[in-house]
NUZADO-84542 format. One record per residue (C-alpha): x, y, z; residue in three letters. Coordinates in steps of 0.001 Angstrom, whole numbers, plus 500000, padded with zeros to 6 digits. Each point is the difference from the previous one (the first is absolute). Layout:
<sites>
XYZALA
...
</sites>
This chain:
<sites>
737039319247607355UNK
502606500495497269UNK
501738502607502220UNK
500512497427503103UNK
500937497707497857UNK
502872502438498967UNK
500933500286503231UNK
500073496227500759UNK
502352499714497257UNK
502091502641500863UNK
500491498599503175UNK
500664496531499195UNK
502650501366497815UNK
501968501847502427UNK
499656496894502489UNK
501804498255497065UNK
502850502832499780UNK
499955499228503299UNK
500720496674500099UNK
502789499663497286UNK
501965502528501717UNK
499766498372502852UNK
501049496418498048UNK
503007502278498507UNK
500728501066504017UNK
500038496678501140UNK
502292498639496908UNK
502448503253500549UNK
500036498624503839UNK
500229496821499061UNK
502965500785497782UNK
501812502400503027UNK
499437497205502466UNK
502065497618497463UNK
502657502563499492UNK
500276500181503830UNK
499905495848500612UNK
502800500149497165UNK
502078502769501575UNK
499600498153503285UNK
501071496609498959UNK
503059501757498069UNK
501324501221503134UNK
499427496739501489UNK
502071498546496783UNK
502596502184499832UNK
500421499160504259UNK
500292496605500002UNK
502346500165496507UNK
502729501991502016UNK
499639497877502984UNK
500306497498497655UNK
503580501329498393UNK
500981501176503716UNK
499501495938500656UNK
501672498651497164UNK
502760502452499854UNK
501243498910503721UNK
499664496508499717UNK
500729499583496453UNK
496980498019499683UNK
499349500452496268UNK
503160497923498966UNK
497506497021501262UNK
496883501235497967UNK
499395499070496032UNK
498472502395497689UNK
499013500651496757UNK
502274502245497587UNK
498855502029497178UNK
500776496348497383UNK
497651498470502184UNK
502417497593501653UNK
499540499352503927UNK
503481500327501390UNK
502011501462503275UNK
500682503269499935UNK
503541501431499678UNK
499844502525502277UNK
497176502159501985UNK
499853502467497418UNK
498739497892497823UNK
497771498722502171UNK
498547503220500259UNK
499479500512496439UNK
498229496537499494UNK
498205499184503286UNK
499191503404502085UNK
499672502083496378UNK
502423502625501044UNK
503415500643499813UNK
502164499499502631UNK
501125503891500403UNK
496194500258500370UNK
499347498190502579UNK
503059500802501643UNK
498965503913500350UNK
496792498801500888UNK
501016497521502622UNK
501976503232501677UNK
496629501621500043UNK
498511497318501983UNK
502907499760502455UNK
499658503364500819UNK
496335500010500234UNK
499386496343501692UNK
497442497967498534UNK
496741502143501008UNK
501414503413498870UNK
500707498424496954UNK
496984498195498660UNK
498342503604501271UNK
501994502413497903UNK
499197497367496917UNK
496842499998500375UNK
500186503789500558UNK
501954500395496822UNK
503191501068501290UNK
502432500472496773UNK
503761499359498800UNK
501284503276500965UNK
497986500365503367UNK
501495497360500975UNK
503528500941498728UNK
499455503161501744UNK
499166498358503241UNK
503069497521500263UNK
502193503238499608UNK
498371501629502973UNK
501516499948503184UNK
498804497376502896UNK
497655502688501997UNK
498262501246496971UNK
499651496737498810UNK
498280498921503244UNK
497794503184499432UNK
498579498914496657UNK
499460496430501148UNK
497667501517502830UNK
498538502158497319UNK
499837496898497633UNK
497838498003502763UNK
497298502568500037UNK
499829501459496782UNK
496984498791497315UNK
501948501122496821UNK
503224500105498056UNK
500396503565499921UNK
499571501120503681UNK
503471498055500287UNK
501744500677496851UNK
499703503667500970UNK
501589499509503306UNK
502846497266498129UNK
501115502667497557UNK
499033503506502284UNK
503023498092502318UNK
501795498883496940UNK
500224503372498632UNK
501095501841503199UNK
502950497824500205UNK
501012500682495851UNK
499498503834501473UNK
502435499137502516UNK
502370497869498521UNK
500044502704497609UNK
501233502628502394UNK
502800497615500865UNK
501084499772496952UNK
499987503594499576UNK
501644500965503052UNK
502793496694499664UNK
500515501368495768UNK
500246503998502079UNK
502669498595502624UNK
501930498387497091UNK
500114503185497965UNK
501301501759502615UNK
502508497267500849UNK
501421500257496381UNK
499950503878499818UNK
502276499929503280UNK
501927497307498323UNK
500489502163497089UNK
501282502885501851UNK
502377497674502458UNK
501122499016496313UNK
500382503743498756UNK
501711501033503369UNK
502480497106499842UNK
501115500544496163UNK
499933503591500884UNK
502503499132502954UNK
501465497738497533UNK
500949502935497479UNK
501330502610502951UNK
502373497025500996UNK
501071499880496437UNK
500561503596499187UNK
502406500386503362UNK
501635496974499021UNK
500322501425496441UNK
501197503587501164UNK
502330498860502890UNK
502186498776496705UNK
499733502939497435UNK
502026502601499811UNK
499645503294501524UNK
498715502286497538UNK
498043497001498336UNK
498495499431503317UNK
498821504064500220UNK
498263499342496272UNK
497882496908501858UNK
498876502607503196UNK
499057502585497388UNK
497606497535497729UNK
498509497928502996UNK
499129504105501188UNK
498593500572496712UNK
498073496967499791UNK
499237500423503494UNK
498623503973499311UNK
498031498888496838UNK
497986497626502555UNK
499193502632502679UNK
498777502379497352UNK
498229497426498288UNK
497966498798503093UNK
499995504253501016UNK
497384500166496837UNK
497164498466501747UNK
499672502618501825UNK
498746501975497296UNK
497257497797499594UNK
498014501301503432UNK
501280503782498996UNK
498706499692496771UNK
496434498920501046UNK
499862502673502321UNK
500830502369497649UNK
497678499209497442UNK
496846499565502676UNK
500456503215501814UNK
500020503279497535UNK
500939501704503610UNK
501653497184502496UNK
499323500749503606UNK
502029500833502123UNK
500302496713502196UNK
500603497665497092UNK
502329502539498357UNK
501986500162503120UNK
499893496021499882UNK
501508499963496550UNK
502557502363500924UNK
500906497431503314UNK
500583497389497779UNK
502449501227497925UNK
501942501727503256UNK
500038496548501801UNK
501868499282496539UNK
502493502886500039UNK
500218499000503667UNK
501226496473499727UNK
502417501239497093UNK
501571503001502572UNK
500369497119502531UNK
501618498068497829UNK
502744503055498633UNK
500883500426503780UNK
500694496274500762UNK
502185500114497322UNK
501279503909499673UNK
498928500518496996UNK
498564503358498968UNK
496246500076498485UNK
499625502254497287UNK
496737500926499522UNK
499792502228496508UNK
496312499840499357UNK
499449503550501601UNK
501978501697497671UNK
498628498152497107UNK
496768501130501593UNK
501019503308500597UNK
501193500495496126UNK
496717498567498759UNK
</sites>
């Protein structure tokens, strides 16, 4: 007897866990069902407030309307920004970024990506978007059941274009690079054009012998340069010096071409001129 009765109680106590969790469901629903009447009748709201500042804004309607400033005095309103602030409770920038939203949306679209939860930036990211796309997340907007299923499109399409306008930018800040390096050397040629004018101009009136000291230095200077750009070649020679202990034969005979396409152009240019091209470095050679 005392055992069923045990069991009795048992079992009237779990009917009465039971039932208060199901009391704490029912409030929770009770609660989310709220929320969702709340979120609903925002959207509404915040609908008929733009169409409300769409309507006042082109008829200039709320010059004709009193209300009641922050001192508590019933008065017309100076302008529709203030109206705003004291009869819609928003400002007038607000609104007015809102009210684009709604033009480009139309009235359904709208009240459904309020109620959906659309934010700020989605919709900052959506005006920027071109017409097609735009038409493409309208269709998606229609159809979807939450914020995020078009937010990820908005910004997916938002972000291709940053990718691409990106690009541009690269490739316009490229082309004008390259436009300024070719202006640079147009600029070098011409001052270098500039000086040869000068020095003629400056040795058709020197004397003779004066005139032979000017040939000589611009050689000189002329030699120091050749010899000076002639060291890079010993960059290459070097590093095939120091990787090979033996160099084979095809890259040795490579080396060797190089310098001979040197001592080539320098014979051509003794003949064109008849000037003999002393080579001592074979005695020099010879004596070491």
């Amino acid at each position: 007897m005392d055992q069923a009765l045990t069991v009795i109680a048992q079992e009237a106590s779990a009917i009465e866990v039971l039932q208060q969790r199901q009391v704490a469901a029912l409030d929770v629903g009770h609660d989310i069902g709220v929320i969702k009447t709340a979120d609903f009748f925002s959207a509404v709201a915040d609908k008929i407030r733009v169409e409300t500042f769409l309507r006042l804004k082109e008829g200039k309607k709320y010059k004709d309307l009193l209300v009641k400033d922050a001192g508590g005095n019933v008065r017309a309103c100076g302008d529709l920004s203030e109206f705003c602030e004291l009869a819609l409770g928003a400002s007038y920038t607000k609104l007015a970024e809102e009210a684009q939203n709604y033009q480009l949306l139309g009235k359904g679209l709208f009240e459904r990506a309020e109620q959906i939860g659309l934010k700020r930036e989605d919709y900052r990211a959506l005006r920027a978007l071109p017409d097609d796309e735009q038409k493409l997340v309208q269709l998606t907007l229609a159809e979807a059941g939450d914020r995020e299923s078009v937010a990820d499109l908005i910004h997916e399409l938002a972000d291709r274009h940053a990718q691409e306008r990106a690009a541009l930018r690269k490739d316009l800040e490229d082309a004008q690079a390259d436009l300024k390096a070719k202006d640079k050397v147009l600029a070098d040629k011409s001052e270098q054009l500039d000086a040869a004018r000068a020095k003629i101009e400056r040795r058709a009136v020197m004397p003779e012998a004066e005139r032979e000291k000017d040939f000589e230095q611009s050689l000189n200077d002329t030699t120091l340069e050749v010899i000076g750009a002639m060291q890079k070649l010993r960059g290459p020679l070097a590093a095939v010096s120091e990787e090979f202990a033996d160099v084979p034969e095809g890259l040795l005979a490579a080396c060797g071409g190089a310098l001979s396409r040197v001592l080539a152009e320098l014979e051509i240019i003794a003949r064109t001129y008849g000037l003999a091209l002393a080579l001592p470095f074979d005695d020099d050679l010879g004596g070491a």
